[in-house]
N, C-alpha and C positions, 0 to 999 in steps of 0.2 A: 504494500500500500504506500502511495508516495505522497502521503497529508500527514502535517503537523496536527499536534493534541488537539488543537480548538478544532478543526474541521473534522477531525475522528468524533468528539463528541457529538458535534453536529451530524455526522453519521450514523452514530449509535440511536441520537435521540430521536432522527426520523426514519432508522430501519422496523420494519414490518417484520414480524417475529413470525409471521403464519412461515413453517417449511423451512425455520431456520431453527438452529438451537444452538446453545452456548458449551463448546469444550474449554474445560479448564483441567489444569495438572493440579493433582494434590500430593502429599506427600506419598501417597501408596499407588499414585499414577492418574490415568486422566478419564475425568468424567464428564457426561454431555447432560447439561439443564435444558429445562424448558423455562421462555420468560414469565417471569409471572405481572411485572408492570416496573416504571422506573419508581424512584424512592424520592423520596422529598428531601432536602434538605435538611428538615427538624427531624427525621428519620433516621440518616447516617449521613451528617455532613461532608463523609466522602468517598460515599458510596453514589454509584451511578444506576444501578436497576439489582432488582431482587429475580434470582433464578431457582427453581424447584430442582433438586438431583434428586432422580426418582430411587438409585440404587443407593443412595447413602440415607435417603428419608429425610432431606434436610432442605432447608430454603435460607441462601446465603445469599449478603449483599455484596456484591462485589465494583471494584474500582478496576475500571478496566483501562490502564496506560495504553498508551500506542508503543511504547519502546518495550513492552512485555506481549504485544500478538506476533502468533509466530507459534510454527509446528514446535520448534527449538526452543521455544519460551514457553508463559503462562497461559496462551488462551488462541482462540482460534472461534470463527462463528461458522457451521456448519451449514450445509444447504441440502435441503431433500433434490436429488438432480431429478426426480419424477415428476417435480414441479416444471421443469424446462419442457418437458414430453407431452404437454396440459395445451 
């Protein structure tokens, strides 16, 4: 991706979650959320959106950098490609 932080927010904040999901690496490897809506400020002032991991049971806020996506880093946004077949 070749945008600085503020247009990756801007990204984040107008991407459509339908056929997307969110991988992130945890300390025992990587798992894929579903969005659940972004987070307010008074919520977790630095947090960017709440995702469901259905295999760990859990709904975490996460801050998602632009200098941490990446297969090789912390996160990645997935695509259903059957979406493209539609």
């Amino acid at each position: 991706m070749g945008c600085g932080q503020q247009n990756m927010k801007n990204i984040l904040s107008d991407c459509k979650w339908a056929g997307h999901r969110l991988a992130h690496i945890f300390a025992d490897g990587w798992s894929t959320g579903s969005h659940k809506r972004k987070v307010t400020l008074l919520e977790a002032p630095t947090g960017t959106l709440l995702s469901y991991y259905r295999d760990i049971k859990q709904e975490i806020v996460h801050t998602l950098l632009l200098e941490e996506y990446g297969v090789s880093k912390k996160w990645v946004i997935i695509m259903d490609r059957r979406q493209d077949l539609m």
